[in-house]
Backbone as CSV, one residue per row, in Angstrom:
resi,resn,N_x,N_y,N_z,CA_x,CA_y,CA_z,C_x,C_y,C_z
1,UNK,10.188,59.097,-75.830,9.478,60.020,-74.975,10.215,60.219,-73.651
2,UNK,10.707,59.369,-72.853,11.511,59.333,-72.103,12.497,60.124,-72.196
3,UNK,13.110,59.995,-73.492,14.763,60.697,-73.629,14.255,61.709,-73.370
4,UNK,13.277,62.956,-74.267,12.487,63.862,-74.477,12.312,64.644,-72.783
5,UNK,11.925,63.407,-72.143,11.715,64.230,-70.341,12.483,64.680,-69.625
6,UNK,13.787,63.672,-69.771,14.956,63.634,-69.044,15.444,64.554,-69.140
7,UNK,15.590,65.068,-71.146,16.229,66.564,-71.149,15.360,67.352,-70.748
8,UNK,14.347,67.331,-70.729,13.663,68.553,-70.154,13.736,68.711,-68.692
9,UNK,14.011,68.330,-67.788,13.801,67.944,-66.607,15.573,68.489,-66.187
10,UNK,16.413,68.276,-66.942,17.631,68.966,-66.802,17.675,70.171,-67.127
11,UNK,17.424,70.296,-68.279,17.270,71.948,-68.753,16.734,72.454,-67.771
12,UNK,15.899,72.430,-66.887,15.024,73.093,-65.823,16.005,73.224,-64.252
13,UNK,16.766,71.658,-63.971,17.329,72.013,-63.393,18.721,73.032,-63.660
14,UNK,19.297,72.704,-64.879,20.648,73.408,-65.304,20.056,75.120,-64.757
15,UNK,19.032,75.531,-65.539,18.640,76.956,-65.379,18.061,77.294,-63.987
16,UNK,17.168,76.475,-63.389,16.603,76.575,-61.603,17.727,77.131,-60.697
17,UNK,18.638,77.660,-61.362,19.647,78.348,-60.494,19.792,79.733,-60.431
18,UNK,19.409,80.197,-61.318,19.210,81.467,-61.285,18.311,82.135,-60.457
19,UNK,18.351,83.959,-60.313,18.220,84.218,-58.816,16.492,84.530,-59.971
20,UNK,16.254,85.829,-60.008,14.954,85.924,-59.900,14.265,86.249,-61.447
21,UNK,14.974,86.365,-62.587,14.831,87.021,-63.827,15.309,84.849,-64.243
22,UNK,14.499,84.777,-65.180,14.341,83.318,-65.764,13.788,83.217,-67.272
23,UNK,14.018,82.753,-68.144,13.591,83.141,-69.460,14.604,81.935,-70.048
24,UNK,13.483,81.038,-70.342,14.495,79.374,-71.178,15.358,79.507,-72.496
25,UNK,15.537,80.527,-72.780,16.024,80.603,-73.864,16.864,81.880,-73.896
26,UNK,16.184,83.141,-73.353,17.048,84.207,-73.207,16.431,84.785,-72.180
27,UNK,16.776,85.744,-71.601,16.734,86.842,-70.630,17.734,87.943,-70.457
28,UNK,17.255,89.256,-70.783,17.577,90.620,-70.536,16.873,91.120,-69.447
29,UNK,16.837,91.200,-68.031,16.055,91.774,-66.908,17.152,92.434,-66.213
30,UNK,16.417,93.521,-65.199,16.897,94.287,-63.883,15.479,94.448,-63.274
31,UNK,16.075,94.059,-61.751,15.257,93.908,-60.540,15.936,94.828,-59.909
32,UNK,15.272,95.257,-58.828,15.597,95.683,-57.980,15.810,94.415,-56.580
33,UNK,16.668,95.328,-55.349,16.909,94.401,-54.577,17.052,95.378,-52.965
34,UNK,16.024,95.119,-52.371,15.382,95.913,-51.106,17.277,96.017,-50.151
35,UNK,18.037,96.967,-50.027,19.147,97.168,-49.086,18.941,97.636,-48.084
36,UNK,18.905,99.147,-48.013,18.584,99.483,-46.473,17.523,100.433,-45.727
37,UNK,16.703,100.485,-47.212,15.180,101.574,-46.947,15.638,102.968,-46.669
38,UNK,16.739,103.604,-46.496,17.216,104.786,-46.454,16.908,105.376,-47.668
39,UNK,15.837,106.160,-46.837,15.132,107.676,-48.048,16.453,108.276,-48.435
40,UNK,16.404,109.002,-49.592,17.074,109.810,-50.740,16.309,110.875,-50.958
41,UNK,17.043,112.098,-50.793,15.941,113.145,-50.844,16.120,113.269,-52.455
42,UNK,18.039,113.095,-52.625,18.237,113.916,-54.243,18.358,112.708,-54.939
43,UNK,17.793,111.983,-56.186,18.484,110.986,-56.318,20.284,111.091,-57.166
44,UNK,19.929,112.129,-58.003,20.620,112.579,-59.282,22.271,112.535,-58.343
45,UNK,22.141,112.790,-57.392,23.411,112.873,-56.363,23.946,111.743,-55.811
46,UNK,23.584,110.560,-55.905,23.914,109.021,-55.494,24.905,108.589,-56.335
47,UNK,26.269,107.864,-56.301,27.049,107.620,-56.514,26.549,106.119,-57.256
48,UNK,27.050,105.547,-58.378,26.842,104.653,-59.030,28.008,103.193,-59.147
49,UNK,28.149,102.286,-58.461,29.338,101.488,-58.180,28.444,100.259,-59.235
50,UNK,29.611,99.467,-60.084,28.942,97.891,-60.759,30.259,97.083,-60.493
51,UNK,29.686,95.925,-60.521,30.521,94.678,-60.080,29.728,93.800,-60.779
52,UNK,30.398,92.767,-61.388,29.456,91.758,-62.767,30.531,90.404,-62.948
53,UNK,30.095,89.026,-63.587,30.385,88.067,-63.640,29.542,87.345,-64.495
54,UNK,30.685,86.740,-65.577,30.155,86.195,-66.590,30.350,84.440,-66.521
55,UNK,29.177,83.565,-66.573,29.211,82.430,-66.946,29.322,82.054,-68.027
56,UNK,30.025,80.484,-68.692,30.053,80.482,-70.005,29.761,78.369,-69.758
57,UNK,28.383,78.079,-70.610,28.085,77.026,-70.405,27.231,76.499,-69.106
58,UNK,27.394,77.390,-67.940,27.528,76.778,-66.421,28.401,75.742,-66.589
59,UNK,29.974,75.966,-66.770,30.801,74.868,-66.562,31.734,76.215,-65.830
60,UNK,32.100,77.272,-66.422,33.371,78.220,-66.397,33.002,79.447,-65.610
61,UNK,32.471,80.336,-64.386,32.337,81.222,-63.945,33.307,82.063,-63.596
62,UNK,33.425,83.502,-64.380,34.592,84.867,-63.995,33.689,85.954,-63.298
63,UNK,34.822,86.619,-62.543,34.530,87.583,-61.983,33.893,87.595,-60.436
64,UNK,33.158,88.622,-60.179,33.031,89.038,-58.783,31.709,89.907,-58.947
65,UNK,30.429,89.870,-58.719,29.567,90.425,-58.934,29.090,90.646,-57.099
66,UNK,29.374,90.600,-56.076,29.172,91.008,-54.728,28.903,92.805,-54.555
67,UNK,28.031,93.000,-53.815,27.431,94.083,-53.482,28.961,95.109,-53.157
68,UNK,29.471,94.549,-52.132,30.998,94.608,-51.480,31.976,95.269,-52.339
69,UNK,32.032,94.450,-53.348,32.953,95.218,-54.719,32.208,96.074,-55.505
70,UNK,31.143,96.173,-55.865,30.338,97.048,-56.277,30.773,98.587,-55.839
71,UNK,30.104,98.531,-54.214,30.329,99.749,-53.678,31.384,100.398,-53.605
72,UNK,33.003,99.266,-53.219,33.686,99.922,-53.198,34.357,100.439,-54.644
73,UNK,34.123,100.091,-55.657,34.346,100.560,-57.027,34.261,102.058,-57.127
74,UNK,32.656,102.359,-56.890,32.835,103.948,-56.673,33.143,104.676,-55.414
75,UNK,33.436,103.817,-54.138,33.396,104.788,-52.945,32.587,104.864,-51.981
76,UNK,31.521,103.737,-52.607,30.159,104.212,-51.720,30.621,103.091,-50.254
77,UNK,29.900,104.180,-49.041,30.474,104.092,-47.865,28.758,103.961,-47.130
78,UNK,27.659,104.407,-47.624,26.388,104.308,-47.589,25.457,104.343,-48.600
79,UNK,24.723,103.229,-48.672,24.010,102.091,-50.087,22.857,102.473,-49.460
80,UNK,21.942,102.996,-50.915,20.823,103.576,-50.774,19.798,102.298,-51.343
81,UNK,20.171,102.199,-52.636,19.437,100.633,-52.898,20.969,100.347,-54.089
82,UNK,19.982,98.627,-54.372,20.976,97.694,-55.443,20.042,97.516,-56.791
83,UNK,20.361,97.407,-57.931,19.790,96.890,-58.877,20.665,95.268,-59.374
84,UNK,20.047,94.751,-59.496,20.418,93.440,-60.760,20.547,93.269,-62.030
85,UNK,21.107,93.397,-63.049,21.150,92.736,-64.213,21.388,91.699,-64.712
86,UNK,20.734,90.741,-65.237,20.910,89.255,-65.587,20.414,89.621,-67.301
87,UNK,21.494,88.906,-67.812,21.222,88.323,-69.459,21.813,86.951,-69.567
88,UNK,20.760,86.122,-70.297,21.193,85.028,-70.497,20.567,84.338,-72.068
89,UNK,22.029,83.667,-72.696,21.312,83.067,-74.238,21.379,81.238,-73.556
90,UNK,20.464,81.089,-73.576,19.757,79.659,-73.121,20.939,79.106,-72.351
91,UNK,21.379,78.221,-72.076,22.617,77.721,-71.051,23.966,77.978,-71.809
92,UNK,24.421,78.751,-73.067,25.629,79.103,-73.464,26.091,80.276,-72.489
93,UNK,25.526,80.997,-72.160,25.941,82.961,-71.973,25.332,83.027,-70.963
94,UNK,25.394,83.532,-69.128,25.055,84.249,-68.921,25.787,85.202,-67.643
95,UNK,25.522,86.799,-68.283,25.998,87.648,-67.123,25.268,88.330,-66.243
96,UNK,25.732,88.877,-65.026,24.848,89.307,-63.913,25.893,90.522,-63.453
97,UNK,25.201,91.910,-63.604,25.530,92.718,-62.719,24.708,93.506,-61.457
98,UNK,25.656,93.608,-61.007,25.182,94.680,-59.846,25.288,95.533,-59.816
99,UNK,24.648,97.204,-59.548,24.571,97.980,-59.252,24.380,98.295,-58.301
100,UNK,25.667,99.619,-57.223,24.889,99.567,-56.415,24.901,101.039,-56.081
101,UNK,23.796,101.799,-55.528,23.337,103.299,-55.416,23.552,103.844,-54.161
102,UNK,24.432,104.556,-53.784,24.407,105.167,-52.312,25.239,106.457,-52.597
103,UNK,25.819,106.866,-51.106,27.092,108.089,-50.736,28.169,107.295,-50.587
């Protein structure tokens, strides 16, 4: 019963790292993420920048998922809002992108 806690009690911490999308086994989510409250009159006209980073295990982390590289991917010089994407298969897989929406 003991052994039984211990892993559980890790599994919780291994995954307690993640930002706001959590799912013990898998997770496919997008959040949103409050940037700079600047109304959009058009949206269809906002420029679309992603920046993403894949974990493998939580031992091996690639890439660059920062707002920073995001924007400058497409150009954007003013960020209207950000979205998140997180997928994860239980502690083997998981990736996180960013989106980010501005001029």
């Amino acid at each position: 019963m003991k052994k039984i806690l211990a892993t559980l009690v890790l599994l919780f911490a291994l995954t307690g790292t993640q930002a706001n999308a959590m799912g013990l086994f898998y997770t496919n989510a997008t959040y949103p993420v409050t940037a700079t409250g600047t109304k959009v009159q058009d949206l269809s006209k906002l420029k679309k920048g992603e920046a993403s980073t894949t974990n493998v295990l939580f031992i091996v982390e690639v890439g660059d998922a920062s707002i920073d590289t995001a924007a400058k991917n497409a150009g954007i010089t003013k960020i209207s809002h950000i979205d998140i994407q997180e997928k994860t298969v239980f502690i083997f897989w998981r990736g996180v992108k960013v989106t980010v929406y501005g001029e």
